[in-house]
C-alpha positions as CSV (number, residue, x, y, z in Angstrom):
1,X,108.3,-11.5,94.6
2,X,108.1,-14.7,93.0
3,X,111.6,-16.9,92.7
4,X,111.5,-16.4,88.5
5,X,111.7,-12.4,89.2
6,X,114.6,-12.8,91.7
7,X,116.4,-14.9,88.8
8,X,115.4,-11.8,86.6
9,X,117.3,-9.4,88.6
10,X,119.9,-11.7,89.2
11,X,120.2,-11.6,85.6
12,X,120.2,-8.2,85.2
13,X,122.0,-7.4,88.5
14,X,124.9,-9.4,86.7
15,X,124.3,-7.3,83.5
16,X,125.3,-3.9,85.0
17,X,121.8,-2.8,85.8
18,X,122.6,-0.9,88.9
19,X,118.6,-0.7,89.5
20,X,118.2,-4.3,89.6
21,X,121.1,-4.5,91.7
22,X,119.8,-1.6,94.2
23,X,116.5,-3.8,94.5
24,X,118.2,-7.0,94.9
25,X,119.7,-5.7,97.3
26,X,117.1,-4.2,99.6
27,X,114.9,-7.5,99.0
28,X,117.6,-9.5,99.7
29,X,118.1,-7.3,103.1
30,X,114.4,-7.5,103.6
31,X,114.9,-11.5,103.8
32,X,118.3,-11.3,105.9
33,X,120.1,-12.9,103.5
34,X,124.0,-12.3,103.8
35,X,125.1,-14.3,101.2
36,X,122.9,-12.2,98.3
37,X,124.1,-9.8,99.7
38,X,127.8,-10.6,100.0
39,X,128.0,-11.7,96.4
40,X,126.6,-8.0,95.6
41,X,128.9,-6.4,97.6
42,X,131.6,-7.9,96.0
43,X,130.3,-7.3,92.9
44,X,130.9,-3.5,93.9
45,X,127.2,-2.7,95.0
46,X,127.2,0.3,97.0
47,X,123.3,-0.5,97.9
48,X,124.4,-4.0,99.3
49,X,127.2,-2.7,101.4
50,X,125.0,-0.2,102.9
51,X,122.2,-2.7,103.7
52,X,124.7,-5.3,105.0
53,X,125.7,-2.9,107.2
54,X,122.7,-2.3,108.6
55,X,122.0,-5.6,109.2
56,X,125.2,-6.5,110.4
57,X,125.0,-3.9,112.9
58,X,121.7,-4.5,114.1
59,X,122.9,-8.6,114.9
60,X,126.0,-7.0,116.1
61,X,128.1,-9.2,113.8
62,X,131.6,-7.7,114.0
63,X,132.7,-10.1,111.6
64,X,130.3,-9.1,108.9
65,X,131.3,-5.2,109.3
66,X,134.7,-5.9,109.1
67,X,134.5,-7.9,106.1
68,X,132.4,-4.7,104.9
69,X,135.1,-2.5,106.0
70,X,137.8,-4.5,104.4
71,X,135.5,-4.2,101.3
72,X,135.9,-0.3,101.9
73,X,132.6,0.8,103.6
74,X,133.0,3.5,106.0
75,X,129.3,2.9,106.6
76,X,130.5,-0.6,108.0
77,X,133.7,1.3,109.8
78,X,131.2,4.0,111.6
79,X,128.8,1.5,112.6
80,X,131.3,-0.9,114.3
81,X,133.0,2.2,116.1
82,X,129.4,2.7,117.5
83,X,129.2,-1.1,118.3
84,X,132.9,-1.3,120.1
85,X,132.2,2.0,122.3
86,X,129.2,0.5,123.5
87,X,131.2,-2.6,124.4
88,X,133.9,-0.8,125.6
89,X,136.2,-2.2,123.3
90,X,139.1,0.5,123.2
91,X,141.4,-2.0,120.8
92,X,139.2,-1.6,118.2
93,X,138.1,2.1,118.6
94,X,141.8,2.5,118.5
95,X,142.7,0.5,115.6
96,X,139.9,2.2,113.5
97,X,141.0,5.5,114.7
98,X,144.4,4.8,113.7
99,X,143.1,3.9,110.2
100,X,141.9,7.5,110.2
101,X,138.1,6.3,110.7
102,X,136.4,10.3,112.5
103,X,134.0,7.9,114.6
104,X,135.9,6.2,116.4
105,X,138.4,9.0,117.1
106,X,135.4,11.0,118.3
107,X,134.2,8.1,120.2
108,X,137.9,7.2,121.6
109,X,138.4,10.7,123.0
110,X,135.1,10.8,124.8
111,X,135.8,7.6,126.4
112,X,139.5,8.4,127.4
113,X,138.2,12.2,128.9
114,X,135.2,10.7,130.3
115,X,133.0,13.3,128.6
């Protein structure tokens, strides 16, 4: 996609057109780029949050899902549950747990019983 059909989107992205924005989106993912994607997220995209997440999660950037979760994705809030049980990290199982996130209970429990 050439850089005058990015500005297009942009353009329309900023309009209210929820298509450009869901395809801004998942190019922007396509070329890692957080900050495109940040700036859609917090111009309430539900397609950006998701594929931040996804992203996030795959670098393991905590720091990005949090700011996702903060942002209110429980996309971001399942996906660092996964990350912190695989680290072992019962502080923040806990803490999402306690913010009523099912994940991490799930994953809390099993690491508490051993099962």
């Amino acid at each position: 996609m050439t850089a005058p059909d990015l500005q297009t989107l942009r353009k329309l992205a900023e309009a209210g057109n929820e298509d450009a924005a869901d395809r801004l989106a998942i190019l922007a993912a396509e070329r890692g780029d957080v900050a495109e994607l940040k700036h859609l997220v917090d111009a309430g995209s539900d397609q950006a949050a998701r594929q931040l997440a996804l992203l996030a999660a795959a670098r393991g950037d905590t720091a990005l899902l949090t700011y996702l979760i903060d942002a209110g994705s429980e996309d971001a809030a399942d996906m660092l549950a996964v990350i912190a049980a695989e680290r072992g990290d019962i502080d923040t199982l806990a803490s999402l747990a306690d913010e009523g996130n099912q994940t991490a209970a799930s994953l809390l429990s099993e690491i508490i019983t051993g099962s």
